[in-house]
mmCIF file as gemmi writes it, N, C-alpha and C atoms, coordinates in Angstrom:
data_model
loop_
_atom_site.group_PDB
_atom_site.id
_atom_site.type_symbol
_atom_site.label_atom_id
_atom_site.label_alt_id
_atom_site.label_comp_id
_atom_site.label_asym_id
_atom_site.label_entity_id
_atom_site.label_seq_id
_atom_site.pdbx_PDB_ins_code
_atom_site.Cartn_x
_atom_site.Cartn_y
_atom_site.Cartn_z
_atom_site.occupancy
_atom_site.B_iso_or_equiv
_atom_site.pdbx_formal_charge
_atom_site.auth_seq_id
_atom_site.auth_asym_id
_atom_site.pdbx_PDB_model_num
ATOM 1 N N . UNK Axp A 1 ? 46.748 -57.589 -87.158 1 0 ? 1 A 1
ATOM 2 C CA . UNK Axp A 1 ? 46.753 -56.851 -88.395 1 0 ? 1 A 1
ATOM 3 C C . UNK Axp A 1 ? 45.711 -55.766 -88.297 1 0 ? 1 A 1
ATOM 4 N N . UNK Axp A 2 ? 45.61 -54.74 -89.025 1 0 ? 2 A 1
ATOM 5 C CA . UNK Axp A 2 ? 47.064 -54.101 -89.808 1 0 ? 2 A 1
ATOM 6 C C . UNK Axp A 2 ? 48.024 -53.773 -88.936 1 0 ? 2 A 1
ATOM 7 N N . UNK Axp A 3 ? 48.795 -53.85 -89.256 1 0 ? 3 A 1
ATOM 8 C CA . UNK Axp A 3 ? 50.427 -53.493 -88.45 1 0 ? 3 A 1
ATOM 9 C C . UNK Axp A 3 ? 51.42 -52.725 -89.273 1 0 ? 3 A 1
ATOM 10 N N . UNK Axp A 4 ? 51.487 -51.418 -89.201 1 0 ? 4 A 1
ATOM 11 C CA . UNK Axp A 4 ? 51.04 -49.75 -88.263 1 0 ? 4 A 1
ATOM 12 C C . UNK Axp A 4 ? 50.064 -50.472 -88.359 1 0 ? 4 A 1
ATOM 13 N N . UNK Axp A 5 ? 48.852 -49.155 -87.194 1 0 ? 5 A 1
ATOM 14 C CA . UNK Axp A 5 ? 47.48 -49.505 -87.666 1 0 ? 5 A 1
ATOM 15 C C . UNK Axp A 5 ? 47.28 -47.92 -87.007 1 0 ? 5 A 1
ATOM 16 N N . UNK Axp A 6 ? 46.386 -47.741 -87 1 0 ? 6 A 1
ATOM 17 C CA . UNK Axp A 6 ? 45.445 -45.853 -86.368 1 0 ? 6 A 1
ATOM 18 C C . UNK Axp A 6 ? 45.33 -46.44 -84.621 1 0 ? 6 A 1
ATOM 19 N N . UNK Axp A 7 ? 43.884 -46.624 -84.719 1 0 ? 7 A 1
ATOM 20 C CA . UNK Axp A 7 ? 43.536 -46.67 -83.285 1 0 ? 7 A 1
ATOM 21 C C . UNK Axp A 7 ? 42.978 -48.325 -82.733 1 0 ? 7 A 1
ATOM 22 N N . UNK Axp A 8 ? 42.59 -49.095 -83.681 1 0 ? 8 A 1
ATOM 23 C CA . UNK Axp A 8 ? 42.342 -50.461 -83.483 1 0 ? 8 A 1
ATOM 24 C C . UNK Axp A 8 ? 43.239 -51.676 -84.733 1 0 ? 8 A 1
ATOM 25 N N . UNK Axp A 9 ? 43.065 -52.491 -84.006 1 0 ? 9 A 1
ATOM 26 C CA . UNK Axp A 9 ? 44.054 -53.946 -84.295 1 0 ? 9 A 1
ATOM 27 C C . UNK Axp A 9 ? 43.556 -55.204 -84.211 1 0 ? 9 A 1
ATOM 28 N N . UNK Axp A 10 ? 43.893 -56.56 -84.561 1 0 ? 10 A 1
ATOM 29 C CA . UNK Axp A 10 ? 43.258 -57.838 -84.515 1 0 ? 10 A 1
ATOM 30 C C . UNK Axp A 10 ? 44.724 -58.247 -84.129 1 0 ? 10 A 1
ATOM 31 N N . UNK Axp A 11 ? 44.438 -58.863 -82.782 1 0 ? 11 A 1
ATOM 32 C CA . UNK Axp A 11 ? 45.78 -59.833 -82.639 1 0 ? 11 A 1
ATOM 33 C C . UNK Axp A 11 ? 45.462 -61.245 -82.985 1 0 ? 11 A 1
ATOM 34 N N . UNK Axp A 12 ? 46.099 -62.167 -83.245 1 0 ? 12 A 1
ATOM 35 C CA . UNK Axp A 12 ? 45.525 -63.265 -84.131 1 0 ? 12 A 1
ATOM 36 C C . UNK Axp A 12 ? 47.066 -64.147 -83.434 1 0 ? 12 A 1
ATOM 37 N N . UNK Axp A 13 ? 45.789 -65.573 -82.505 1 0 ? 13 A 1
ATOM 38 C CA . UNK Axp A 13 ? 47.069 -66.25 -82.37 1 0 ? 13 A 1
ATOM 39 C C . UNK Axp A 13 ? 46.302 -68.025 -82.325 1 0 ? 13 A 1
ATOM 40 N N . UNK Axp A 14 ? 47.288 -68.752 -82.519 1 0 ? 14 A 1
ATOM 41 C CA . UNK Axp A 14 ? 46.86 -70.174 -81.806 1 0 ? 14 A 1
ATOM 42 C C . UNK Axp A 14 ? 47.334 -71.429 -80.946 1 0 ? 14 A 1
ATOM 43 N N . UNK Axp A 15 ? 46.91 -72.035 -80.204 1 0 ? 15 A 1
ATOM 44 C CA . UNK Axp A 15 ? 46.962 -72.808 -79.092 1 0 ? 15 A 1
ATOM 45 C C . UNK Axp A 15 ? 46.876 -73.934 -79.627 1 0 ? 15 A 1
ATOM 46 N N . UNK Axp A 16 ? 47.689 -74.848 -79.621 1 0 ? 16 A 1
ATOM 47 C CA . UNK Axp A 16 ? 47.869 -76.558 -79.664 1 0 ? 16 A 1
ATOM 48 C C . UNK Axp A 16 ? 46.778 -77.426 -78.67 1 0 ? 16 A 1
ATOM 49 N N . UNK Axp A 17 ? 46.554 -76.764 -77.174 1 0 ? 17 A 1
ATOM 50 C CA . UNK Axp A 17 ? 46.033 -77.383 -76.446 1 0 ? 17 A 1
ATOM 51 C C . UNK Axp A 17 ? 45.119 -75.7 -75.359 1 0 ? 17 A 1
ATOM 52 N N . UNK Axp A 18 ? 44.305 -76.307 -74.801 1 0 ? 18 A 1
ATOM 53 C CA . UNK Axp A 18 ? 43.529 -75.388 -74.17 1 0 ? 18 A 1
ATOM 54 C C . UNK Axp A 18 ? 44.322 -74.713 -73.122 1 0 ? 18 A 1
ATOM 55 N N . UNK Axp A 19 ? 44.185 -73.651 -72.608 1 0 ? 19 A 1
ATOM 56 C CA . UNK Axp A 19 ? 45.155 -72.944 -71.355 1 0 ? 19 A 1
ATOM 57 C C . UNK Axp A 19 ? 44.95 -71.259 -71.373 1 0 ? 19 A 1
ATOM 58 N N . UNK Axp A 20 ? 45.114 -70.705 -70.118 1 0 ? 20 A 1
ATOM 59 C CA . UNK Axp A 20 ? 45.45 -69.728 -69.811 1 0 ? 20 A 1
ATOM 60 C C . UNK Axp A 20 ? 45.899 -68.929 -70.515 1 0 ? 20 A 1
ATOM 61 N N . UNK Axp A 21 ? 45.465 -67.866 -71.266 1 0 ? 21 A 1
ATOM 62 C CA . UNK Axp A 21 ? 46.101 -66.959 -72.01 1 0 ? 21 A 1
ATOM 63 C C . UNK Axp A 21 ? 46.31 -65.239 -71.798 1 0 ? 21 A 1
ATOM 64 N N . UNK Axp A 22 ? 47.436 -64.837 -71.394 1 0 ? 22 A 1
ATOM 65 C CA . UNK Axp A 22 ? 47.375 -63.81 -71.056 1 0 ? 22 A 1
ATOM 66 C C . UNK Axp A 22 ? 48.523 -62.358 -71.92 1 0 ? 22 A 1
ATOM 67 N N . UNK Axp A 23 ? 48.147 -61.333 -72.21 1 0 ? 23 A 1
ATOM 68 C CA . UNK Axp A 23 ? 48.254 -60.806 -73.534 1 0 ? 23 A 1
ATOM 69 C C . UNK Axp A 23 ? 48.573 -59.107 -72.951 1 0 ? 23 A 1
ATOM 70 N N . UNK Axp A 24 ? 49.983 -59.055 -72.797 1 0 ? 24 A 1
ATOM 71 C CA . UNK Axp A 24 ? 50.219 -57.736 -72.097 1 0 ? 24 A 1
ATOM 72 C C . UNK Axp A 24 ? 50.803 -56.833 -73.146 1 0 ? 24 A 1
ATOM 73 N N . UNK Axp A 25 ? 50.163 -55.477 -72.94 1 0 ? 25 A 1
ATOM 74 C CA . UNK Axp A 25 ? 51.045 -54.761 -74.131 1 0 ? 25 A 1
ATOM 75 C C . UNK Axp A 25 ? 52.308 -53.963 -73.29 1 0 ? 25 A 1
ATOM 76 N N . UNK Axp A 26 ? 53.481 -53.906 -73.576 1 0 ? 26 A 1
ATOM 77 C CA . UNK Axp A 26 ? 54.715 -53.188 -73.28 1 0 ? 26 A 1
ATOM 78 C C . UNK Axp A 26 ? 55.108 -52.079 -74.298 1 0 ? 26 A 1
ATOM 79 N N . UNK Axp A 27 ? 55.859 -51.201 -73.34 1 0 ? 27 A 1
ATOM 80 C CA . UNK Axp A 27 ? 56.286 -50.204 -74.058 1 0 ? 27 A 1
ATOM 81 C C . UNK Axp A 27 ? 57.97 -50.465 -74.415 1 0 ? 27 A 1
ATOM 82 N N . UNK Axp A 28 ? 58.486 -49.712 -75.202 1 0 ? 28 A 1
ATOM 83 C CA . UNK Axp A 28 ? 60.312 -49.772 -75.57 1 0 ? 28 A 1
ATOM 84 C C . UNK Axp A 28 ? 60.716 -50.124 -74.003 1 0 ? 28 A 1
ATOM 85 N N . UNK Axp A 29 ? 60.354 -50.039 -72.919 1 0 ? 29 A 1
ATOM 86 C CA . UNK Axp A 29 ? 61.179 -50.137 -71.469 1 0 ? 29 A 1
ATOM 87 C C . UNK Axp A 29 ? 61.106 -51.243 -70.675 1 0 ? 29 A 1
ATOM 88 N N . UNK Axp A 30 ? 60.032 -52.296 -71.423 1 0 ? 30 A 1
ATOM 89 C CA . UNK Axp A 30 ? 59.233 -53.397 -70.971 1 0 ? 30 A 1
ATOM 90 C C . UNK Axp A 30 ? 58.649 -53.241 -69.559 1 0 ? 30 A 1
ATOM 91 N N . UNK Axp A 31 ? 58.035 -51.988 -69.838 1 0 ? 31 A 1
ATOM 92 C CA . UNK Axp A 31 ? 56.451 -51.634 -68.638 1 0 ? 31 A 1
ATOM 93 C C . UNK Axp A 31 ? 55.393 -51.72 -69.339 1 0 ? 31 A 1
ATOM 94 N N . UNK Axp A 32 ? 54.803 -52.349 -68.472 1 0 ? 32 A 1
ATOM 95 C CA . UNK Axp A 32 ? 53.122 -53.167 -68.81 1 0 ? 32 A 1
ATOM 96 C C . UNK Axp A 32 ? 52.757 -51.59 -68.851 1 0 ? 32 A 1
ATOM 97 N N . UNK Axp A 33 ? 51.986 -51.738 -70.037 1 0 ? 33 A 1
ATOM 98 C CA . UNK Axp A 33 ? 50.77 -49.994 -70.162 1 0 ? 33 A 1
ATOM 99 C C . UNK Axp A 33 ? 49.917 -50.699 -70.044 1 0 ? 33 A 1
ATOM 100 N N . UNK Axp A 34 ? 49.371 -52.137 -70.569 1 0 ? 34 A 1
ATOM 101 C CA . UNK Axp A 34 ? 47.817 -52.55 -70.65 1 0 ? 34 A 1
ATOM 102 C C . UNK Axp A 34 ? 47.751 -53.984 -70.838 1 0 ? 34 A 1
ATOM 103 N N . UNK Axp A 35 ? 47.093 -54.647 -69.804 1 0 ? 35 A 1
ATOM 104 C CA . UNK Axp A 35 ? 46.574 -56.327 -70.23 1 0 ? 35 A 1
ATOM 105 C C . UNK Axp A 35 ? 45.561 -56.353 -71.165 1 0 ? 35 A 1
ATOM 106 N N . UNK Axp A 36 ? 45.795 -56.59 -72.408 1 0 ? 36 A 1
ATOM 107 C CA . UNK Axp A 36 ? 45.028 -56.562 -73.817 1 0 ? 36 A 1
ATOM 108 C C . UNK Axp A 36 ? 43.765 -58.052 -72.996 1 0 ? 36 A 1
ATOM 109 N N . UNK Axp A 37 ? 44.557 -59.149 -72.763 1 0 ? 37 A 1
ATOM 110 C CA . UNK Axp A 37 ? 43.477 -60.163 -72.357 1 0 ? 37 A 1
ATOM 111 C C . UNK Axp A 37 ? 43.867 -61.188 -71.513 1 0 ? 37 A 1
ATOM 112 N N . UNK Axp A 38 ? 43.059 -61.881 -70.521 1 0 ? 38 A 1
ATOM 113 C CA . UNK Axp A 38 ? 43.491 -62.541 -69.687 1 0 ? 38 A 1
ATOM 114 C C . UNK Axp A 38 ? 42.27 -63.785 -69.474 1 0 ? 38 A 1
ATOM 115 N N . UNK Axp A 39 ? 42.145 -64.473 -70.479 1 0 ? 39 A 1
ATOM 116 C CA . UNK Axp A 39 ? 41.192 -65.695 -69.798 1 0 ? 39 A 1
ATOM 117 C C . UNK Axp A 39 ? 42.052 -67.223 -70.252 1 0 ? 39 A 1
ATOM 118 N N . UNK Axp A 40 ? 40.318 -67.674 -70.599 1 0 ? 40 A 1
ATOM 119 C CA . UNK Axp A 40 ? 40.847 -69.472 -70.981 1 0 ? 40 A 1
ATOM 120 C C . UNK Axp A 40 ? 40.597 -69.496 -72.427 1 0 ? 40 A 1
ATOM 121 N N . UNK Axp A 41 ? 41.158 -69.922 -73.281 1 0 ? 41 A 1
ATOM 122 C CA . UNK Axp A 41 ? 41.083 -70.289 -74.373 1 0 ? 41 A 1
ATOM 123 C C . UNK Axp A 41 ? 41.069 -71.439 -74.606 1 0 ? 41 A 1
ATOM 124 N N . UNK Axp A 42 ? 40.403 -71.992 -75.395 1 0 ? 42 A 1
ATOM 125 C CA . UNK Axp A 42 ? 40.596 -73.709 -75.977 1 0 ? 42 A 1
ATOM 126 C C . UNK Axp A 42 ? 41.302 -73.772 -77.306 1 0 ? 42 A 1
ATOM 127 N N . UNK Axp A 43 ? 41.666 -74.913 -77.572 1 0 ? 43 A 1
ATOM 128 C CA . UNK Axp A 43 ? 42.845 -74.867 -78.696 1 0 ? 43 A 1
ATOM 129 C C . UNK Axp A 43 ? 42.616 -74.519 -79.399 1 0 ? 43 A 1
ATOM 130 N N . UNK Axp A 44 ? 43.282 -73.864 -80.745 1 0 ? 44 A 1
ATOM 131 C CA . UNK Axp A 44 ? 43.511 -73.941 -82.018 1 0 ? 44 A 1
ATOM 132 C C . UNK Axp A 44 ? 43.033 -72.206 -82.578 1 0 ? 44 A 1
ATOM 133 N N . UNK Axp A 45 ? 42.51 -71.526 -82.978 1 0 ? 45 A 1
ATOM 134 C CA . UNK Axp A 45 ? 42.957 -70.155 -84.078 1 0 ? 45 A 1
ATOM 135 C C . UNK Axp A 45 ? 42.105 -69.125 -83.741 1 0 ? 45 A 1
ATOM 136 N N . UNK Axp A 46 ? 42.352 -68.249 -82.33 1 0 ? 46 A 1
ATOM 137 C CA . UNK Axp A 46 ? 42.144 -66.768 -81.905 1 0 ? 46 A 1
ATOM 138 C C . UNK Axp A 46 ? 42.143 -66.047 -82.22 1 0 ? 46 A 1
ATOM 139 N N . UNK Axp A 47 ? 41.22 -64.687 -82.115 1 0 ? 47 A 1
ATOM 140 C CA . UNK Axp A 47 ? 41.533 -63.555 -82.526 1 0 ? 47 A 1
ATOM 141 C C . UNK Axp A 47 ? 41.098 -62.319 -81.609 1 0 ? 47 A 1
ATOM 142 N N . UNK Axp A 48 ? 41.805 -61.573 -81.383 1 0 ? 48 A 1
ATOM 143 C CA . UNK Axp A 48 ? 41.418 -60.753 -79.908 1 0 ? 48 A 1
ATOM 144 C C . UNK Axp A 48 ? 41.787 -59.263 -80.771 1 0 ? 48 A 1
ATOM 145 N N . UNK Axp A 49 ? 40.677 -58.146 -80.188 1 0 ? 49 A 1
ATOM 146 C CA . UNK Axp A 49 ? 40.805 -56.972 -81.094 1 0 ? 49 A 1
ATOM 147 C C . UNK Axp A 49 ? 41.327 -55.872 -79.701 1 0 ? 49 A 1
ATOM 148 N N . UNK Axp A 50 ? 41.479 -55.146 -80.272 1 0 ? 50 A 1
ATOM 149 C CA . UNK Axp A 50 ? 42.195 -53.887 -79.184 1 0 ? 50 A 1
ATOM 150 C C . UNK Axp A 50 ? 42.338 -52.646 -79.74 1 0 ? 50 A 1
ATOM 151 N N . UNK Axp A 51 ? 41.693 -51.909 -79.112 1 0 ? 51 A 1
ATOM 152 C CA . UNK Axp A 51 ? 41.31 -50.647 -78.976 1 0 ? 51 A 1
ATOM 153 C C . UNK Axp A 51 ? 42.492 -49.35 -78.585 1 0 ? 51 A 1
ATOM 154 N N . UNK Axp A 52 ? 43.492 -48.957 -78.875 1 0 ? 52 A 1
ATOM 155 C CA . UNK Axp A 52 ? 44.334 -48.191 -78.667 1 0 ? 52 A 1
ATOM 156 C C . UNK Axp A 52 ? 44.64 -46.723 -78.978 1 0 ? 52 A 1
ATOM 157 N N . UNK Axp A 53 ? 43.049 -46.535 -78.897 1 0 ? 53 A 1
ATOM 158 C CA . UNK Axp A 53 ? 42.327 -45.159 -78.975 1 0 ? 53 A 1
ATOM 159 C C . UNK Axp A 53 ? 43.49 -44.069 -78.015 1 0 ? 53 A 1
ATOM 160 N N . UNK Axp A 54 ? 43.572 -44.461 -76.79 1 0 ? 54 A 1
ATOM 161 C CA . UNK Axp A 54 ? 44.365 -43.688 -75.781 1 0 ? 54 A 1
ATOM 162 C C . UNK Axp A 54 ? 45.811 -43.546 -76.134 1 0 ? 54 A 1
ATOM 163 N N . UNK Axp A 55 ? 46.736 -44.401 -76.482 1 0 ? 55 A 1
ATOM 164 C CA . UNK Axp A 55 ? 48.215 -44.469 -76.515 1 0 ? 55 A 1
ATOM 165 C C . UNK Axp A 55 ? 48.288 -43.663 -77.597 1 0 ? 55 A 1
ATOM 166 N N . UNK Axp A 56 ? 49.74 -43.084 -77.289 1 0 ? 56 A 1
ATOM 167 C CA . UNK Axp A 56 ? 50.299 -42.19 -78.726 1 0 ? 56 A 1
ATOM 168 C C . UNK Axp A 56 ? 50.858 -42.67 -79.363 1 0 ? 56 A 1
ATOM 169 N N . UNK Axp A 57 ? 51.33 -42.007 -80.359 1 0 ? 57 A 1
ATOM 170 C CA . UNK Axp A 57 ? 52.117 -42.963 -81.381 1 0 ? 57 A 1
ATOM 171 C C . UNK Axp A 57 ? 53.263 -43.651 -81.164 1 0 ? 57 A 1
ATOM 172 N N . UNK Axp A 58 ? 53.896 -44.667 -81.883 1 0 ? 58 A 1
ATOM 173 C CA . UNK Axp A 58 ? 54.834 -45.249 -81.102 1 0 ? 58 A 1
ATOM 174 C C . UNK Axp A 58 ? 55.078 -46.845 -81.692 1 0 ? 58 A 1
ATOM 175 N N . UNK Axp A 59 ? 56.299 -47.128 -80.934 1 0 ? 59 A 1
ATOM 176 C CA . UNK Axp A 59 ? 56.71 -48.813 -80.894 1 0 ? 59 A 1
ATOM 177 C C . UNK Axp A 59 ? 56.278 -49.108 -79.951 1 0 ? 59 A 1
ATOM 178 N N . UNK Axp A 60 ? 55.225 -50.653 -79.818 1 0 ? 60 A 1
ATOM 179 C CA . UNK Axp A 60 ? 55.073 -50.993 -78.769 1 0 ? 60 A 1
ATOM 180 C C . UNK Axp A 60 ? 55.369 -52.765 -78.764 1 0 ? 60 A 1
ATOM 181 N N . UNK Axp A 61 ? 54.854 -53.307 -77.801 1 0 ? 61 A 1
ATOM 182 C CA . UNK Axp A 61 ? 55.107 -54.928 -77.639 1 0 ? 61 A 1
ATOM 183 C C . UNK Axp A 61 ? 54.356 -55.401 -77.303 1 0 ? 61 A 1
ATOM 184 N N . UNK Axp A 62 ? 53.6 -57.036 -77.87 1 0 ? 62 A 1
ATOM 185 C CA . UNK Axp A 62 ? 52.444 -57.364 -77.138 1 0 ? 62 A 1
ATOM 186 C C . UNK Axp A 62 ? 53.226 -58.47 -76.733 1 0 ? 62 A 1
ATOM 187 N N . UNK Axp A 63 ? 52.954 -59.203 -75.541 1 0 ? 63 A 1
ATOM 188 C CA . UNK Axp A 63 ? 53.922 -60.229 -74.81 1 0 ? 63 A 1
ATOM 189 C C . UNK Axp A 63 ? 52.796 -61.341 -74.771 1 0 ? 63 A 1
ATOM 190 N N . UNK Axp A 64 ? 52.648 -62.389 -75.349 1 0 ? 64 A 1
ATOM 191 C CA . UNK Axp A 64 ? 51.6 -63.733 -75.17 1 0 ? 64 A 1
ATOM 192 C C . UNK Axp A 64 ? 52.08 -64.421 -74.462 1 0 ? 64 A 1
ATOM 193 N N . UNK Axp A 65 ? 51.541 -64.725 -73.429 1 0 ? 65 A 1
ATOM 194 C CA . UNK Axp A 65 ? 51.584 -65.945 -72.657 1 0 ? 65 A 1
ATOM 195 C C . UNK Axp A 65 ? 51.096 -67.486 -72.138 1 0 ? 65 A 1
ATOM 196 N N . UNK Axp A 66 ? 50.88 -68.097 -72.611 1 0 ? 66 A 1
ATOM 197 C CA . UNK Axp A 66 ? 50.361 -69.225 -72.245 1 0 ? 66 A 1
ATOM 198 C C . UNK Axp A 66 ? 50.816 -70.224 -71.366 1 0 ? 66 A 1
ATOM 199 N N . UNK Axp A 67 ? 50.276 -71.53 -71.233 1 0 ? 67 A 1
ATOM 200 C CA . UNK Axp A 67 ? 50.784 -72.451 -70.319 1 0 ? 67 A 1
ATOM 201 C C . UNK Axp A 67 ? 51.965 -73.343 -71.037 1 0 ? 67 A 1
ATOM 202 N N . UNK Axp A 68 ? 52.05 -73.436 -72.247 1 0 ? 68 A 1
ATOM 203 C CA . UNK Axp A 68 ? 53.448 -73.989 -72.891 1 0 ? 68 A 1
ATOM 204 C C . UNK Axp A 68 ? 54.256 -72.611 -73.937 1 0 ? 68 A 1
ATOM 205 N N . UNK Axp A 69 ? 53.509 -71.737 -74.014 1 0 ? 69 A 1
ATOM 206 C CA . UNK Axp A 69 ? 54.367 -70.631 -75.176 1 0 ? 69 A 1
ATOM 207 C C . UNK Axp A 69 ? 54.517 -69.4 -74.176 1 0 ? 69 A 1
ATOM 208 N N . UNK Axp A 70 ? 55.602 -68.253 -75.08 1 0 ? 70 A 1
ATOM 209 C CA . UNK Axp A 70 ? 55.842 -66.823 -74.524 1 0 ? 70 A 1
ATOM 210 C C . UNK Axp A 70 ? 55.935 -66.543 -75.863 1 0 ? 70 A 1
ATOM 211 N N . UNK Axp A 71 ? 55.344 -65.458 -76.593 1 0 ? 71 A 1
ATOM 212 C CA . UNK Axp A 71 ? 55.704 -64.825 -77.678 1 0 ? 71 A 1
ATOM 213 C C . UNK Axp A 71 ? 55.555 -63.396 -77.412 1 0 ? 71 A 1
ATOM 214 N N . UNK Axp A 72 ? 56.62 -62.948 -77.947 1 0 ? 72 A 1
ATOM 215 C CA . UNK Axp A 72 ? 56.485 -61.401 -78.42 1 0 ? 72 A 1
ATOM 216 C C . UNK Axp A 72 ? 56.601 -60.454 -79.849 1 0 ? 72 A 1
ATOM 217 N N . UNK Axp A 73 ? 55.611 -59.675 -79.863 1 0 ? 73 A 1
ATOM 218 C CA . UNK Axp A 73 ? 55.484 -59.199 -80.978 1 0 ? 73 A 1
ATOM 219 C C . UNK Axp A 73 ? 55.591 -57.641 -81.332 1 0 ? 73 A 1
ATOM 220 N N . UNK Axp A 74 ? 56.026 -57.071 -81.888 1 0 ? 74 A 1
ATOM 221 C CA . UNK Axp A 74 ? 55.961 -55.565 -82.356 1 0 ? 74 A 1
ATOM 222 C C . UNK Axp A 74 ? 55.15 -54.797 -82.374 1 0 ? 74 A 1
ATOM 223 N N . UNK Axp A 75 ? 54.41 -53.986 -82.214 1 0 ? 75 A 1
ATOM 224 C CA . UNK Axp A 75 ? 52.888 -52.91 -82.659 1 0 ? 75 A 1
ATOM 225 C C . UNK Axp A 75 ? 53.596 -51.25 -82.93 1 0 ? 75 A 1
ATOM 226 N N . UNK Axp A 76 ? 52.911 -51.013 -84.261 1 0 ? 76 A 1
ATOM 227 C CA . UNK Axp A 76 ? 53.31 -49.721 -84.553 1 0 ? 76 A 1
ATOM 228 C C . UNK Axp A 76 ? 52.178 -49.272 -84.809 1 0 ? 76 A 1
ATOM 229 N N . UNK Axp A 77 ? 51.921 -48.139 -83.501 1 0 ? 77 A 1
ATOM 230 C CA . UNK Axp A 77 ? 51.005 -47.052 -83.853 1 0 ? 77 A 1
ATOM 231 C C . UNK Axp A 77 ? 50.869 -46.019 -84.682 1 0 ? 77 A 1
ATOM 232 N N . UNK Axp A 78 ? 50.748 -45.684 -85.621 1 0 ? 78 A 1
ATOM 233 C CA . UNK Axp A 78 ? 50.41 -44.071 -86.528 1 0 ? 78 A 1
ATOM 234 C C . UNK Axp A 78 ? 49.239 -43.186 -86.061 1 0 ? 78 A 1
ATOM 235 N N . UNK Axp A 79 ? 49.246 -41.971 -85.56 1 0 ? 79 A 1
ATOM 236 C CA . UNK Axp A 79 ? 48.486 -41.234 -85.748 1 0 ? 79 A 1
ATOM 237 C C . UNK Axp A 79 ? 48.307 -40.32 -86.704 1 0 ? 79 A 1
């Protein structure tokens, strides 16, 4: 959130159990522009911020990955 947003964002997620979390943003073509985050998390209610000062405006995708989930989500940039 916010979602549009300008140039920064809070991605906000949570884990049942501890694991690997890795957090790619895609464009409409599903090409990686940027690994938002890539560590260990321990279970239960995240929040990872991102900076998207550089990208133009646009639809984009953040792809979550973990060791039991895949989620994908929408991002709308406004400049």
């Amino acid at each position: 959130y916010p979602n549009p947003f300008n140039s920064q964002t809070t991605l906000q997620f949570s884990l049942p159990k501890a694991s690997e979390v890795t957090i790619d943003l895609v464009n409409l073509r599903g090409q990686r522009i940027d690994t938002i985050v890539k560590s260990v998390f321990s279970e239960g209610l995240h929040q990872v911020s991102y900076d998207a000062e550089n990208l133009s405006s646009g639809i984009y995708y953040y792809k979550l990955n973990s060791s039991s989930h895949v989620s994908v989500k929408k991002l709308l940039i406004l400049r």
